[in-house]
Backbone of each chain as ProteinMPNN parsed JSONL, in Angstrom:
{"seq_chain_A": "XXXXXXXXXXXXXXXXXXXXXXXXXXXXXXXXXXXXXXXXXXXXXX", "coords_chain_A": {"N_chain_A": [[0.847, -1.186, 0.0], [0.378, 2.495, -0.885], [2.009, 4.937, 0.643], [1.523, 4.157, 3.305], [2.689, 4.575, 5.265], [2.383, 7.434, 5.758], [-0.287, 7.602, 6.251], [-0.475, 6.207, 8.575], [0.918, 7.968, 10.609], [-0.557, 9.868, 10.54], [-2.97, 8.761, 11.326], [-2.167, 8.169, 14.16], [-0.999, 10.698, 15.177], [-3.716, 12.253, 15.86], [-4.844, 10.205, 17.505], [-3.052, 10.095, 19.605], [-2.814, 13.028, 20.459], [-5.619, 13.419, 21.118], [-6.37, 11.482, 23.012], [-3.821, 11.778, 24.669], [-4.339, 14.73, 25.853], [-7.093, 14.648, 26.802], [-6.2, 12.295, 28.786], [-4.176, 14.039, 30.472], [-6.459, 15.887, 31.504], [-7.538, 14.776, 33.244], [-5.32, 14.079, 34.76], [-4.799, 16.322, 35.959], [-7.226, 17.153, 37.331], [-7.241, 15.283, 39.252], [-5.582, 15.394, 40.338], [-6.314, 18.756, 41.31], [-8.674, 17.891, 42.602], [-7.786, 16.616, 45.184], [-6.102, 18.662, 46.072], [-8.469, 20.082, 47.174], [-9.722, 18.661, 48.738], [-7.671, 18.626, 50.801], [-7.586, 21.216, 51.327], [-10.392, 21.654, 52.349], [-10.034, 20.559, 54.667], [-8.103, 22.121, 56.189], [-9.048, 23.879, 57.547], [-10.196, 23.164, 59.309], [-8.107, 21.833, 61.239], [-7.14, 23.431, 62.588]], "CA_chain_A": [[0.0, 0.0, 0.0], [1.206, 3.093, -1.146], [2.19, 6.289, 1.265], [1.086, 3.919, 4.475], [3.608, 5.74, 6.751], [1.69, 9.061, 6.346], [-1.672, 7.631, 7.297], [-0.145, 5.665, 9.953], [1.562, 8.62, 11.202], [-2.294, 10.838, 10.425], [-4.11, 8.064, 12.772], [-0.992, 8.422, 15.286], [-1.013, 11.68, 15.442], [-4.732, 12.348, 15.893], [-4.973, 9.449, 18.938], [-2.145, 10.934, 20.695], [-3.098, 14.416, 20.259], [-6.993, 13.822, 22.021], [-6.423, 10.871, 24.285], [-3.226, 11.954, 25.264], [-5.339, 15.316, 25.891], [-8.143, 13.987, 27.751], [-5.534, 11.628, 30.132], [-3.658, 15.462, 30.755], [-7.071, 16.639, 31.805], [-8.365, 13.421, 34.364], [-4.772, 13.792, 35.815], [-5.12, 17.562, 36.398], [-8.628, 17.017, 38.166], [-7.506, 14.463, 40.051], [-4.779, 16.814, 41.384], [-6.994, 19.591, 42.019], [-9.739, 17.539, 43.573], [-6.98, 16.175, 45.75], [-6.215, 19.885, 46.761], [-9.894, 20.998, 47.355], [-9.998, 17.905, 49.875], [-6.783, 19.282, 51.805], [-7.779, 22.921, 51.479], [-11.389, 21.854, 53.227], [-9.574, 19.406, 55.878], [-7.326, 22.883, 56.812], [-9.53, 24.608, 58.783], [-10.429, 21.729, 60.845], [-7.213, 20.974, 61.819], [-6.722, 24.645, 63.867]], "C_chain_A": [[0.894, 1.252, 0.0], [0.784, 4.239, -0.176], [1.656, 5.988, 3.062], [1.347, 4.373, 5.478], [2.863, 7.044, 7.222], [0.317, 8.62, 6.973], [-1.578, 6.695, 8.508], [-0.097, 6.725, 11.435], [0.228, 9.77, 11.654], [-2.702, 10.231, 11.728], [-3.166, 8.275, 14.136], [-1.5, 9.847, 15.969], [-2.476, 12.48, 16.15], [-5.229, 11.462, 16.935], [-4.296, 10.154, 19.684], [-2.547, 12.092, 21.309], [-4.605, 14.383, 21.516], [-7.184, 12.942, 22.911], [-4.809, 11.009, 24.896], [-3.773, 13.583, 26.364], [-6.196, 15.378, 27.199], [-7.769, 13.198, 29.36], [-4.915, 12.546, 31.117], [-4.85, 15.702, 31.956], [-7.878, 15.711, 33.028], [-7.241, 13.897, 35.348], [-4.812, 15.297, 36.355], [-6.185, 17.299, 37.223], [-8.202, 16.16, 39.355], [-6.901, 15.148, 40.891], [-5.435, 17.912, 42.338], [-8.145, 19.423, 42.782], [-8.872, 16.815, 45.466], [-6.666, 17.865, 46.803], [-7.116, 20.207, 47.739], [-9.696, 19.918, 48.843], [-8.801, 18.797, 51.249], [-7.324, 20.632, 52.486], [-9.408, 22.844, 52.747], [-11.358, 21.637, 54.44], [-8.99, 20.832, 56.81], [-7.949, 23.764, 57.607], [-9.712, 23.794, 59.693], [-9.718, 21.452, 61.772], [-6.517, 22.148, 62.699], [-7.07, 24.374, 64.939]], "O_chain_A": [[1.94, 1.278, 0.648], [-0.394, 4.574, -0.056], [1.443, 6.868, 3.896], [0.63, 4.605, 6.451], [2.718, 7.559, 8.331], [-0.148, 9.135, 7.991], [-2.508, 6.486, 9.286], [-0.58, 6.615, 12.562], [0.083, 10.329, 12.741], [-2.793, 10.779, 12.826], [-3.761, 8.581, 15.17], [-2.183, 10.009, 16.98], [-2.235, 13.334, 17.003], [-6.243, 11.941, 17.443], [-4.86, 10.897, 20.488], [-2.636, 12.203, 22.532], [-4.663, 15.102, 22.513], [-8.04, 13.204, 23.756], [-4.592, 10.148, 25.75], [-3.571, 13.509, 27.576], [-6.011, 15.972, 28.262], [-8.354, 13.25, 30.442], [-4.923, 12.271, 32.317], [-4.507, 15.736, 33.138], [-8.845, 16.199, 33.612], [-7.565, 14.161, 36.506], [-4.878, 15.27, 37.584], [-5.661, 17.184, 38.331], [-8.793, 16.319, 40.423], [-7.35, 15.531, 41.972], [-5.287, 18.052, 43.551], [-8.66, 20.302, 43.473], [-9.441, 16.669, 46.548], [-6.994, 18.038, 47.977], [-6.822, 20.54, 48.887], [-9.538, 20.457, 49.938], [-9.149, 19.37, 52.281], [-7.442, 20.977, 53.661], [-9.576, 23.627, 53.682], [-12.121, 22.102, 55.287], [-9.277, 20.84, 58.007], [-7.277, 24.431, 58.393], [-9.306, 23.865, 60.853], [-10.076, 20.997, 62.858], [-5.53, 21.925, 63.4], [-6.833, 25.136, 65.876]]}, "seq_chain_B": "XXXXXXXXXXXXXXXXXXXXXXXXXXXXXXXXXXXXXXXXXXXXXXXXXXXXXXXXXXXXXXXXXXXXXXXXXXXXXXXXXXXXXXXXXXXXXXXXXXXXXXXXXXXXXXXXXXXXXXXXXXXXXXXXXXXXXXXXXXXXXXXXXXX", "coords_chain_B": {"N_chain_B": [[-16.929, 28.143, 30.532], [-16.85, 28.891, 27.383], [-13.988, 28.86, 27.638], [-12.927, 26.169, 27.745], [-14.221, 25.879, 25.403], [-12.905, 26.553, 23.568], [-10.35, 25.853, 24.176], [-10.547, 23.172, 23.65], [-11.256, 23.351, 20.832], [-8.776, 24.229, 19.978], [-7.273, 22.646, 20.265], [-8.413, 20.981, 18.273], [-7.985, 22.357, 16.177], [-5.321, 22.152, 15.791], [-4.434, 19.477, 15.567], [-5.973, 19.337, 12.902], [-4.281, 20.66, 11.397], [-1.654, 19.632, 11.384], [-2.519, 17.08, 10.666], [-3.641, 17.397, 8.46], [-1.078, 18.154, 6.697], [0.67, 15.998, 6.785], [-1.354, 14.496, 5.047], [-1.066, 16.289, 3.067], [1.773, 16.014, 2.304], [2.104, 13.589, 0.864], [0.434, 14.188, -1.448], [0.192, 16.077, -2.611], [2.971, 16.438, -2.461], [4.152, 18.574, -1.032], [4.747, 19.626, 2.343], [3.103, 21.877, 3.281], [1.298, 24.812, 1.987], [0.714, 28.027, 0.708], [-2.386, 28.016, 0.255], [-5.669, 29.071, -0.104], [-7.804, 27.939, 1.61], [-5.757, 26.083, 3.345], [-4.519, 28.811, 4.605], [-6.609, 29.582, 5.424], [-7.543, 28.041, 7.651], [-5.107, 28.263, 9.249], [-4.838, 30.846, 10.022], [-7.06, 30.635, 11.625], [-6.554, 29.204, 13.877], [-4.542, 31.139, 14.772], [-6.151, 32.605, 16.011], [-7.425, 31.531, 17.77], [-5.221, 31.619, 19.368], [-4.585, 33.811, 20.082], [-7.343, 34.066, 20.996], [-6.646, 32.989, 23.991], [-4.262, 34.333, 24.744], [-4.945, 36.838, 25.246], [-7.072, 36.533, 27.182], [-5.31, 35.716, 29.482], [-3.235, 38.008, 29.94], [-4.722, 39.853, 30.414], [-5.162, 40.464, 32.755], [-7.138, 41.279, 35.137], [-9.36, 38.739, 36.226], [-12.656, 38.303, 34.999], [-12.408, 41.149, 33.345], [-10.22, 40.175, 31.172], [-12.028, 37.716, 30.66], [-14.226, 39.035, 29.13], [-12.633, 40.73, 27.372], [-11.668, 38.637, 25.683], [-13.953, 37.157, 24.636], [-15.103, 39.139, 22.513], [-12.862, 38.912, 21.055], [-13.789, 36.111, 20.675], [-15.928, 36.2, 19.267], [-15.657, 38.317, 17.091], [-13.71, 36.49, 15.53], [-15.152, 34.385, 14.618], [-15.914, 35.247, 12.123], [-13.775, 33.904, 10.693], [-14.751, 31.55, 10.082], [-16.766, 30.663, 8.178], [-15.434, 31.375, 6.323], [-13.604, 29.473, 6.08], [-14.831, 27.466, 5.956], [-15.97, 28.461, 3.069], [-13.976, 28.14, 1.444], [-12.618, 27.137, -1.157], [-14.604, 27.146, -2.416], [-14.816, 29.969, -3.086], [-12.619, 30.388, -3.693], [-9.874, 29.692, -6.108], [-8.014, 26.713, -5.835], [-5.339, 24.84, -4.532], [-6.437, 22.479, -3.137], [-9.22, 19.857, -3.528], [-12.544, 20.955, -5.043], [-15.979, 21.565, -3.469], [-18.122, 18.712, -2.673], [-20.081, 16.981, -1.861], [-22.693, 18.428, -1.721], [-23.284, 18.719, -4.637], [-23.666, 15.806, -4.827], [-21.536, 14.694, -5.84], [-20.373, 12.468, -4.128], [-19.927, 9.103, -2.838], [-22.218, 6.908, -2.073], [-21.341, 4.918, -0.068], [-19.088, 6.76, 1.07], [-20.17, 8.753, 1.754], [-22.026, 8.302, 3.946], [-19.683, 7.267, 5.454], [-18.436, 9.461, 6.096], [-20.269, 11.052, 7.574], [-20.917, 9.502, 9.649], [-18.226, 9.858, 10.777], [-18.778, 12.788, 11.451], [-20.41, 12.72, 13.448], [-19.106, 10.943, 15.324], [-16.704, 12.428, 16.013], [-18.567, 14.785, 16.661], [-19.259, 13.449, 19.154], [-17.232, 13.253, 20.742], [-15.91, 16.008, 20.909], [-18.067, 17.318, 22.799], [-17.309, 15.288, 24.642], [-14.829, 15.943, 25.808], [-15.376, 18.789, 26.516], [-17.253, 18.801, 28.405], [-15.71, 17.288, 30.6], [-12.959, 19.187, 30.809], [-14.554, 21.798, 31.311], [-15.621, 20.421, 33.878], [-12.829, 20.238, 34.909], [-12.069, 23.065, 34.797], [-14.331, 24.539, 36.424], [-13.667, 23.307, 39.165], [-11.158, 24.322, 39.431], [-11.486, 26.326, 39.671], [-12.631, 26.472, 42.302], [-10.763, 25.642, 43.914], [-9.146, 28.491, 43.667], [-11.068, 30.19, 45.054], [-10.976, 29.304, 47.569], [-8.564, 29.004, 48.537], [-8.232, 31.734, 48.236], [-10.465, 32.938, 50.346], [-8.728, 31.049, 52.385], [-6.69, 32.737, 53.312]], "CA_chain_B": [[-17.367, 26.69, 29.526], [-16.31, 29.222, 26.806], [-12.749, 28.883, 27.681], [-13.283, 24.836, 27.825], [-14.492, 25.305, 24.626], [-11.853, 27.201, 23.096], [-9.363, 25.363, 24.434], [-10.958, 22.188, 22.828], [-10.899, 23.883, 19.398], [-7.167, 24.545, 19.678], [-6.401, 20.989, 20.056], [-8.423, 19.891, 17.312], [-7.482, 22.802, 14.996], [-3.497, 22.267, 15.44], [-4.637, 18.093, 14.707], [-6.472, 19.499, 11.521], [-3.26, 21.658, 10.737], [-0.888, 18.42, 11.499], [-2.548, 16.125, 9.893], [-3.383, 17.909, 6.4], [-0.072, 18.212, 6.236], [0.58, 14.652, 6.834], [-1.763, 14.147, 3.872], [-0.367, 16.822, 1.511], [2.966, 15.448, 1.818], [2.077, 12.368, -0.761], [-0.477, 13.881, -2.573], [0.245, 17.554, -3.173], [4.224, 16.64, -2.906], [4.324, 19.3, -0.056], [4.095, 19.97, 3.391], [2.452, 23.193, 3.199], [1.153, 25.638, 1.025], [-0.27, 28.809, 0.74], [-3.49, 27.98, -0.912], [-6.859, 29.697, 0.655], [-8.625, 26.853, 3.09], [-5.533, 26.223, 4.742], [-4.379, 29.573, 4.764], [-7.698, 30.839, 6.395], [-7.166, 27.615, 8.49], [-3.972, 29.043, 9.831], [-5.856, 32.065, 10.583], [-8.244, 30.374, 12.771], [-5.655, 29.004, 15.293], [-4.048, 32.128, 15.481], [-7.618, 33.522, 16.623], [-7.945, 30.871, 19.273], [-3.994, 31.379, 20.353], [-5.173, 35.351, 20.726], [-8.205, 34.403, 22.722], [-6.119, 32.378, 25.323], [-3.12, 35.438, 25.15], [-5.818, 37.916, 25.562], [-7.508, 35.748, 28.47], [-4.266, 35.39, 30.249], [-2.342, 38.909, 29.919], [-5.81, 40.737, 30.644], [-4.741, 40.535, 34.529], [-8.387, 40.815, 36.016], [-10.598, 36.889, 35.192], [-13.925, 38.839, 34.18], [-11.89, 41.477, 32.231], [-9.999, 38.83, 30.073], [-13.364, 37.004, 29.678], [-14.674, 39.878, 28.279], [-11.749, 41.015, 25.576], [-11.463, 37.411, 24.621], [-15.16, 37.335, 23.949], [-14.724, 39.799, 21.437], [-12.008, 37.777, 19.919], [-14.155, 35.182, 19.949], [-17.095, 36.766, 18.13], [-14.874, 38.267, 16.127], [-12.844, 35.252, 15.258], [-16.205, 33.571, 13.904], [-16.219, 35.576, 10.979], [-13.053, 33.211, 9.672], [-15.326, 30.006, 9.913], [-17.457, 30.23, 7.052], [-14.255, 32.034, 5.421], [-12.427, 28.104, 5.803], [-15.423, 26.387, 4.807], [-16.074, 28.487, 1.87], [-12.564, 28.966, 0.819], [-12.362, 25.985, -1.851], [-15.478, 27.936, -3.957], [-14.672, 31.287, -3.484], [-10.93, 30.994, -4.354], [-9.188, 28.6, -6.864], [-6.308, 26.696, -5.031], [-4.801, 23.427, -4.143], [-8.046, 21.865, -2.4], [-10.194, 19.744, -4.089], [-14.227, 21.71, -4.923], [-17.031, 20.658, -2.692], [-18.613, 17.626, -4.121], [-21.075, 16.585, -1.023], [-23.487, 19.565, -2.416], [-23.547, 18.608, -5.542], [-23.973, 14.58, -5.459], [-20.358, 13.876, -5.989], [-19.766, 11.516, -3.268], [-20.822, 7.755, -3.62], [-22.972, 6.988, -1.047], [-20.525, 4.549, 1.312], [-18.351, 7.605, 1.643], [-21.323, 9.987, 2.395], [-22.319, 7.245, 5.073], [-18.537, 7.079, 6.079], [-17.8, 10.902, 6.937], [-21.999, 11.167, 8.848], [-20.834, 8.492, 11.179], [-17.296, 10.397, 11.347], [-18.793, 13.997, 11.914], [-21.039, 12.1, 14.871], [-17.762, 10.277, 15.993], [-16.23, 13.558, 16.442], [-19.111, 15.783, 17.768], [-19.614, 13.024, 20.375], [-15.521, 13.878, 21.138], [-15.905, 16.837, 21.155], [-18.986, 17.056, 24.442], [-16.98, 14.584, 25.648], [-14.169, 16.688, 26.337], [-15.962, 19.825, 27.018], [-17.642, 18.454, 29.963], [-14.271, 17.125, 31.318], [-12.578, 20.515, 30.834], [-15.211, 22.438, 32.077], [-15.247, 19.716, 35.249], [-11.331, 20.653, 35.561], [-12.057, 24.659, 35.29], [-14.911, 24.891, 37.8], [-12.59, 23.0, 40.191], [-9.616, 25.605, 39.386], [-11.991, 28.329, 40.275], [-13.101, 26.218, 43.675], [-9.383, 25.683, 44.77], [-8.294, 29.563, 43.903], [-11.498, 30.917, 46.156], [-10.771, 28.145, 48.64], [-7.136, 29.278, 48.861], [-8.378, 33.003, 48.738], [-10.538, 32.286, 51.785], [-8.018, 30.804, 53.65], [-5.254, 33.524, 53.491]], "C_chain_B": [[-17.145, 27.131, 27.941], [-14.846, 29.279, 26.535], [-12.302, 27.431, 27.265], [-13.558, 24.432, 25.942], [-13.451, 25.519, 23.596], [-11.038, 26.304, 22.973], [-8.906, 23.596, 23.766], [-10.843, 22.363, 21.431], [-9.227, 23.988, 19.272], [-6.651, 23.63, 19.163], [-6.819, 20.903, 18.708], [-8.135, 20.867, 16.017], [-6.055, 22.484, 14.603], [-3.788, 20.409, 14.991], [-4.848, 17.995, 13.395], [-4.952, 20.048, 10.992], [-2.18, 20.408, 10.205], [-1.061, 17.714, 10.464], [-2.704, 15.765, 8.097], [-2.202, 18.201, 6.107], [0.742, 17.042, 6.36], [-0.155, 14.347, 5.328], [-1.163, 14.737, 3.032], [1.126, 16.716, 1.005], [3.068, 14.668, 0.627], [1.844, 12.675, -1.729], [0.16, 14.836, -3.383], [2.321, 17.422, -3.528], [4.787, 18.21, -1.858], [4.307, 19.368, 1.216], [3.311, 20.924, 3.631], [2.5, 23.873, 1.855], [0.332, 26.714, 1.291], [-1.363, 29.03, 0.463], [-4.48, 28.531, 0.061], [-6.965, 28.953, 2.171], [-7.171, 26.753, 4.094], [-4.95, 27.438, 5.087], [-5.31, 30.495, 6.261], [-7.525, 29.695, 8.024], [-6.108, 28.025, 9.437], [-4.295, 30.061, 10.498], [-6.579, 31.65, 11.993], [-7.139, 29.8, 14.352], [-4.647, 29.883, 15.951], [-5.024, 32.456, 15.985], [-7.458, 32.709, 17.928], [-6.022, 31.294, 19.748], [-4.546, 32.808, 20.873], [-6.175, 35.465, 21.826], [-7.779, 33.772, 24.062], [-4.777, 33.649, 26.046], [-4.361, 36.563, 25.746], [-6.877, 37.231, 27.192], [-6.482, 35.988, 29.905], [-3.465, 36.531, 30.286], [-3.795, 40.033, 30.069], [-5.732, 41.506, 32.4], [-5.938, 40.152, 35.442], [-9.497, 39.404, 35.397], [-11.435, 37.605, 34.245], [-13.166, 39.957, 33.225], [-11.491, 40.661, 30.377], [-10.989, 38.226, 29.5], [-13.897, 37.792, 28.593], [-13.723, 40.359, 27.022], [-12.025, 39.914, 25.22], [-12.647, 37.365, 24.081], [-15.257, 37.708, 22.888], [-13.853, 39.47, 20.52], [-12.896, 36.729, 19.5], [-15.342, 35.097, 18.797], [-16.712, 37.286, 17.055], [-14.182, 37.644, 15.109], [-14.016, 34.421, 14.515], [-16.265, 33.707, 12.542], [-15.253, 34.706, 10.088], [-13.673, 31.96, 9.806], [-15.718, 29.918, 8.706], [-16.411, 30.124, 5.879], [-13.598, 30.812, 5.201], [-13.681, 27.626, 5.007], [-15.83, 27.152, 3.242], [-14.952, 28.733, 0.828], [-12.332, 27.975, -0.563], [-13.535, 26.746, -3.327], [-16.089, 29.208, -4.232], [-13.422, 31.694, -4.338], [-10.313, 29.644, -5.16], [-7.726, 28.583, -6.009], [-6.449, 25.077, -5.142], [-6.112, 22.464, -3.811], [-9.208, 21.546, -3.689], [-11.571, 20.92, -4.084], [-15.005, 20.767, -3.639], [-17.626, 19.485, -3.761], [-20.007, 16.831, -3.234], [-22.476, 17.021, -1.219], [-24.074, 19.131, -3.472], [-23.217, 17.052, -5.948], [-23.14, 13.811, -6.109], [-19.72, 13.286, -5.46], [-20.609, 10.613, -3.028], [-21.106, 7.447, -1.819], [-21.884, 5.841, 0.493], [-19.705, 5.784, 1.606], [-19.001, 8.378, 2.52], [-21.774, 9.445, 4.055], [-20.902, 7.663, 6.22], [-18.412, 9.032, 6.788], [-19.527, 11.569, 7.687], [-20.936, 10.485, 10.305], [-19.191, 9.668, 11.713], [-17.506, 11.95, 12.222], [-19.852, 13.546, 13.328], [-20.098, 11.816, 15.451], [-17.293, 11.549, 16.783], [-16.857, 14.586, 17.611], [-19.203, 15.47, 19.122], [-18.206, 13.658, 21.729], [-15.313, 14.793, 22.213], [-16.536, 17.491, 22.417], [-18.302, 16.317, 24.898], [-15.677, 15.558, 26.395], [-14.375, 17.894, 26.802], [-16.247, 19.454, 28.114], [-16.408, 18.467, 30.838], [-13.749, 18.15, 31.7], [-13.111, 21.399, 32.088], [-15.416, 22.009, 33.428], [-14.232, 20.532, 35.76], [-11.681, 22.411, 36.143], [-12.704, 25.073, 36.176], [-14.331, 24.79, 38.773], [-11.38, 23.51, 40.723], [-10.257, 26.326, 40.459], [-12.01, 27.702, 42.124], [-12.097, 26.191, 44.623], [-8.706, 27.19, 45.035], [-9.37, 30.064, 45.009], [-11.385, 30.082, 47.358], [-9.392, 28.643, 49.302], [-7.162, 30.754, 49.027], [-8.938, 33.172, 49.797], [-9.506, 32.007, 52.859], [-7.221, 31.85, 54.284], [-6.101, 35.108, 53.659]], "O_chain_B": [[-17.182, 26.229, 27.104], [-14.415, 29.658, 25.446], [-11.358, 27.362, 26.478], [-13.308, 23.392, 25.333], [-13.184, 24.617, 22.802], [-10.822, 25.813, 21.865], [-7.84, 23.028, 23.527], [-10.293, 21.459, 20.803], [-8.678, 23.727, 18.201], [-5.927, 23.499, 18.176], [-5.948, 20.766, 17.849], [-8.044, 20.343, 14.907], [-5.62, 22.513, 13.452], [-3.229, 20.094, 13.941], [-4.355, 17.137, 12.663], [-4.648, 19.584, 9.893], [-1.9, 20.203, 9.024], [-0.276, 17.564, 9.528], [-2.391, 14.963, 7.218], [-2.143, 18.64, 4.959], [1.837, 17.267, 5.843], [0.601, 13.937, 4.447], [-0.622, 14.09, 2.136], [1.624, 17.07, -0.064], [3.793, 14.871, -0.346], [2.305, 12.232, -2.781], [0.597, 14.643, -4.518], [2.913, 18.022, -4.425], [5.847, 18.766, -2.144], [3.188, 18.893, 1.406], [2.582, 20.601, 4.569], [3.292, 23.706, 0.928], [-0.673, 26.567, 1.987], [-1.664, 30.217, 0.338], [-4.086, 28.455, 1.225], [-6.503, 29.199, 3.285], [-7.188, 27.144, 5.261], [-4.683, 27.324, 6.284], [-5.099, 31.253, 7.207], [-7.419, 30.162, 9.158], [-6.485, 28.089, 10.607], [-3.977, 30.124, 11.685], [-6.602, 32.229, 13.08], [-7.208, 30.122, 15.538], [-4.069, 29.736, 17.028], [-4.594, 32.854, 17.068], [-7.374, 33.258, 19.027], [-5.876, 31.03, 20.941], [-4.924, 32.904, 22.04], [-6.238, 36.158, 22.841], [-8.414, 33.967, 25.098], [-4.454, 33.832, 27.22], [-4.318, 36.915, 26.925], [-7.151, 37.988, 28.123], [-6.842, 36.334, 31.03], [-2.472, 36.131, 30.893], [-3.567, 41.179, 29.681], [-6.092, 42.562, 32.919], [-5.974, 39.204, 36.226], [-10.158, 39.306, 34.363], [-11.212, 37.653, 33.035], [-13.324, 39.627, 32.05], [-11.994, 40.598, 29.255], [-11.108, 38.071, 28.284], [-14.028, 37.417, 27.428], [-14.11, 40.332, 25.853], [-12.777, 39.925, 24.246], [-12.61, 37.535, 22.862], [-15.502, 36.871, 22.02], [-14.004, 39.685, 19.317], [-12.947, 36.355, 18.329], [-15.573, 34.313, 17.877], [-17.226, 36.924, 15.997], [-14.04, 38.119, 13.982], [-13.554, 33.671, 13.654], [-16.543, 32.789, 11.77], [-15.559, 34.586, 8.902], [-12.859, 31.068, 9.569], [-15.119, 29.12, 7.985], [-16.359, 29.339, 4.933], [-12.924, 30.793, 4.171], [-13.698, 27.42, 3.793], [-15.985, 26.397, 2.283], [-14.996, 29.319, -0.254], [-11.37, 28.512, -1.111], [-13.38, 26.829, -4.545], [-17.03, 29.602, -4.92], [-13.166, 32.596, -5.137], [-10.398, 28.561, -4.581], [-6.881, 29.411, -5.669], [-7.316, 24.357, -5.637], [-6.536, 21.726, -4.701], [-9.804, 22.314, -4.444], [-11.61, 21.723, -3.151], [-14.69, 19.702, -3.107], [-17.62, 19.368, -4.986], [-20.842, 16.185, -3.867], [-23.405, 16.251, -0.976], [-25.304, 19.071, -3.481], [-22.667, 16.803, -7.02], [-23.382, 12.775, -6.729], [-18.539, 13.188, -5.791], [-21.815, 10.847, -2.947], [-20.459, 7.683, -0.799], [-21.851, 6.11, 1.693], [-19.616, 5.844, 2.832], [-18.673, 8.676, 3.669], [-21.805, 10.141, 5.07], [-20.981, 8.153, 7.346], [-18.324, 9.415, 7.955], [-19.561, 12.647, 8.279], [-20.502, 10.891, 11.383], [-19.124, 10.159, 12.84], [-16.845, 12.32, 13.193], [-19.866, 14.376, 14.237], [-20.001, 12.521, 16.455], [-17.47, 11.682, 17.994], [-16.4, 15.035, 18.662], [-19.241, 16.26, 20.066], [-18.211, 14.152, 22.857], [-14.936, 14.776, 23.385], [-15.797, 18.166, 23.133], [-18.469, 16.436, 26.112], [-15.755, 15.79, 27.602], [-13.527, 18.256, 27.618], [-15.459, 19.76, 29.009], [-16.097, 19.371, 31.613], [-13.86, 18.382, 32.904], [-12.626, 21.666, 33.188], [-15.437, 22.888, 34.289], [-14.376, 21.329, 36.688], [-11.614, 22.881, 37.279], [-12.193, 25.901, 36.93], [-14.209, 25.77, 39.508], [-10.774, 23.356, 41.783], [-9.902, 26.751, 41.559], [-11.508, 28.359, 43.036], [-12.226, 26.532, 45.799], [-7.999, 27.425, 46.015], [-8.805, 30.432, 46.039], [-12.007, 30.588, 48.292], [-9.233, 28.639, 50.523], [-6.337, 31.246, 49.797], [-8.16, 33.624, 50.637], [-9.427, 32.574, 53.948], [-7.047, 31.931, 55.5], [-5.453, 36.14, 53.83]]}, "name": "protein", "num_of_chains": 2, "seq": "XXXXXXXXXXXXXXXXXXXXXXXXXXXXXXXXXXXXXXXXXXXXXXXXXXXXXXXXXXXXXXXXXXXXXXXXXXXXXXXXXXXXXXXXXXXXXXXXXXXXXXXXXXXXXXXXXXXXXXXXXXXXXXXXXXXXXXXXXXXXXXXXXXXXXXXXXXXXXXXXXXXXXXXXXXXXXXXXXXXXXXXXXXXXXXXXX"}
C-alpha cells in the first residue's frame, strides 16, 4: 500500500493528540480535587 | 465553559493543521502551502492562540473574559471564510462535491458516522474541561478564603 507511513503517522497523530489530551485533563482534576480535599480538611485541623 | 471550549478547538485545529499536512505530503508533494482553506485555516488558530493570550495577559478573570469574547465573536467571521474557501478561491483543495452529489454513497455514510464520531468527542471533552475549570476556580477561592 502506497504512502502507508503518512496515514499511519495521520491516525498516530490524531490518537495521541486527544487521548493523550483527555488523560492530561483526568490527571489535572484528580490533582486539584486532591487539593480541594486538603484545602477543606485545613480549617479543621486549627 | 467558553474557555473549555476554546481550548478544545485549539487541540483539534493544530490536529487538523498536522494532519493535512501529513496528507499533503504524498499527494500535493508538499508539506504546506499557501493555498486559501488552509491559509484561512492558519488564521483560525491564530484567533484561538489570541483568545487564550488575551484571556491570560488581561490581569483581572472577568476582564480577560470579556476582551477574549470579542475575539471570539470576532474570530467567527473566519469560519465560514475556511469552509467556503475551496469555492470562493481557486487553489490546491479539491471543490465541494457533497453539495452537488459527488460523493458515492458509502463515503457519504462514512464521513456522517465520522462527523457524529467527532461531535460526540468533542462534548466529551468539554464536559471534562469544564469539570477541571470549575474545580480551578473552587481551589483559587478556597485558597483566597483561607489567606
Amino acid at each position: 500500500m502506497q504512502n502507508a507511513g503518512y496515514l499511519f503517522a495521520a491516525y498516530a497523530v490524531i490518537w495521541v493528540l486527544f487521548f493523550g489530551y483527555l488523560f492530561t485533563l483526568l490527571n489535572r482534576q484528580r490533582k486539584i480535587r486532591r487539593e480541594i480535599d486538603s484545602l477543606k480538611e485545613a480549617p479543621g485541623k486549627k | 465553559m467558553a474557555y473549555s471550549s476554546a481550548e478544545v478547538g485549539l487541540i483539534a485545529t493544530t490536529g487538523a493543521l498536522v494532519v493535512g499536512s501529513l496528507w499533503a505530503r504524498p499527494i500535493w508533494g508538499v508539506w504546506w502551502t499557501w493555498e486559501p482553506r488552509l491559509t484561512a485555516t492558519l488564521v483560525l488558530w491564530f484567533i484561538y492562540l489570541a483568545y487564550f493570550a488575551v484571556r491570560s495577559f488581561a490581569g483581572e478573570e472577568s476582564r480577560g473574559a470579556r476582551f477574549a469574547a470579542v475575539i471570539g465573536i470576532v474570530g467567527f467571521v473566519d469560519l465560514p471564510i475556511v469552509a467556503l474557501a475551496t469555492t470562493l478561491w481557486r487553489g490546491m483543495h479539491p471543490g465541494t462535491v457533497i453539495f452537488s452529489g459527488g460523493l458515492a454513497p458509502s463515503m457519504l455514510l462514512t464521513l456522517m458516522v465520522s462527523i457524529g464520531a467527532f461531535t460526540l468527542l468533542y462534548i466529551l471533552l468539554l464536559v471534562h474541561r469544564t469539570a477541571v475549570r470549575e474545580d480551578e476556580v473552587e481551589m483559587k477561592n478556597r485558597k483566597g478564603n483561607l489567606s
